[in-house]
C-alpha positions in Angstrom: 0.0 0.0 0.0 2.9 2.4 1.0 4.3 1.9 -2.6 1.0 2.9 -4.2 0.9 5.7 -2.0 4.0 7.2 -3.6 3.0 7.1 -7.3 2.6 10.7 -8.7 -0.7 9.7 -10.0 -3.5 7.1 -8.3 -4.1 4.2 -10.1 -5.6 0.8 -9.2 -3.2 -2.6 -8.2 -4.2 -6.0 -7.8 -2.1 -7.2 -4.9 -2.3 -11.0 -5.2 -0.2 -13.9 -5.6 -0.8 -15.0 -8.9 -1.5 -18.5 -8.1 -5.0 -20.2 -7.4 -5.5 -22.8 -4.5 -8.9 -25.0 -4.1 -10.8 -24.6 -0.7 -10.0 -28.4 -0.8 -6.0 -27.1 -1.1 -6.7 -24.5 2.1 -8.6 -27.4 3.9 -5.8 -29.6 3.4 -2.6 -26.9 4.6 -4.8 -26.3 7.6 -5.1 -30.2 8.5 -1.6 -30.6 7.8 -0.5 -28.3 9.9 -2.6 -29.3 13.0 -0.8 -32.7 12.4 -3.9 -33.9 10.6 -3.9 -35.7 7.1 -6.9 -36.0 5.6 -8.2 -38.9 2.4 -10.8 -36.8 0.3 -13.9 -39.6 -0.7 -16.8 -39.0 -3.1 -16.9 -35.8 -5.5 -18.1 -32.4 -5.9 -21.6 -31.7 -3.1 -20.8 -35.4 -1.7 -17.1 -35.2 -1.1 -16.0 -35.5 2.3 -12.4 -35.5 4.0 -11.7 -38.7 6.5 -9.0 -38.6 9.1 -5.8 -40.4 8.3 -3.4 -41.6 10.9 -2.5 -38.7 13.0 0.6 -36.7 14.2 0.9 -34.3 16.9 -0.4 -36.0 19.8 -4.9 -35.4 18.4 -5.4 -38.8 19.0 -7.6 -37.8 21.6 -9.6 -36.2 19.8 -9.9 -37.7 16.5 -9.4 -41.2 15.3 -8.6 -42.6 12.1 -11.4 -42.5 9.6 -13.3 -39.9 11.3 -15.0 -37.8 8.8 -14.1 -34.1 9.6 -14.9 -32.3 6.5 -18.1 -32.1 4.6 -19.4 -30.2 1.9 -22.3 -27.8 2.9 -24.2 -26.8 0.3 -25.2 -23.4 2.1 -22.3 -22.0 1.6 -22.6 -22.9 -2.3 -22.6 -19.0 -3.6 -25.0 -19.6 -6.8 -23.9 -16.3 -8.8 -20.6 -17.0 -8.1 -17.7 -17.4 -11.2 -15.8 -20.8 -11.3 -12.8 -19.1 -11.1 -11.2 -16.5 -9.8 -7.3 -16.0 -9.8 -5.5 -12.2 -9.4 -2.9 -10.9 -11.8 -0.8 -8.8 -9.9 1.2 -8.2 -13.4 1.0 -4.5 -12.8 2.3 -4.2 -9.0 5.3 -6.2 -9.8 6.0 -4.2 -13.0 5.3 -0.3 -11.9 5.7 -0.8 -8.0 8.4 -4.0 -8.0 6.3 -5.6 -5.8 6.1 -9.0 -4.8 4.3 -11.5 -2.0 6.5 -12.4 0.7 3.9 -15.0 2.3 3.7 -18.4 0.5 0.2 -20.0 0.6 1.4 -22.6 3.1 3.1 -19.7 5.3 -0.9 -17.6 5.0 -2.0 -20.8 5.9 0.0 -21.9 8.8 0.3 -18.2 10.2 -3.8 -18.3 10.5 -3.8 -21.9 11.9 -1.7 -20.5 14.7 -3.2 -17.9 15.4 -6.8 -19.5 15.1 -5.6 -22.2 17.8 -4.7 -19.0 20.1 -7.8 -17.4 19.9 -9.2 -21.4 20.5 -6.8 -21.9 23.8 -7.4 -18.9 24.9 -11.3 -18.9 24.9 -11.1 -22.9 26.8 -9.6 -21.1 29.4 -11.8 -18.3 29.8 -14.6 -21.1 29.5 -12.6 -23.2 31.8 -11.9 -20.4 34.2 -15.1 -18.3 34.3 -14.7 -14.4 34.0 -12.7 -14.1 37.4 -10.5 -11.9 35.3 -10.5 -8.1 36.9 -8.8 -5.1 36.3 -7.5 -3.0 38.5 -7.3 0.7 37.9 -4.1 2.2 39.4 -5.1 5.8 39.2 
């Protein structure tokens, strides 16, 4: 953003990466990097993603087999294109920008931060609200 901001004239950028990923490639960089792999069964509206054998110690939670991914059908967006894919041609040629974040860094980076937020609301549940503040005025 800071690089368009110094052009002498406003134009528009796409700032993407130029590649396309499935949600089936997201859901499976998310698995992978809770230790999960996941076997994908049936196709398109009846597809579903079954646990493999798991790393990382979730054996507690989740067993081999389990099916933890399913295709919901209200979240199909009818008017929607079949693809979409940026070209961020023009950024890389007027501003000499480029992504530093590979789609497996994005993902892992949100996983993290996603199982944060999780821990961290188990032990406010956990704990009740017997959080205070104290002001020191």
């Amino acid at each position: 953003m800071w690089l368009m901001l110094q052009q002498p004239a406003p134009e528009d950028y796409v700032i993407a990466s130029g590649e396309q990923h499935s949600v089936r490639d997201f859901v499976d960089a998310a698995a992978r990097e809770a230790g999960i792999g996941l076997d994908w069964e049936g196709h398109g509206a009846d597809e579903i993603g079954r646990v493999r054998p798991i790393e990382n110690g979730a054996e507690a939670e989740l067993s081999p087999g389990n099916t933890i991914v399913r295709v919901d059908r209200r979240y199909f967006r009818p008017a929607e294109v079949d693809t979409l894919l940026g070209n961020p041609a023009k950024a890389r040629g007027r501003l000499g920008w480029a992504p530093e974040v590979s789609f497996p860094q994005l993902v892992a980076e949100m996983m993290r931060e996603d199982l944060r937020t999780a821990q961290r609301d188990e032990l406010v549940k956990r704990h009740g609200h017997a959080v205070s503040v104290r002001n020191s005025d």
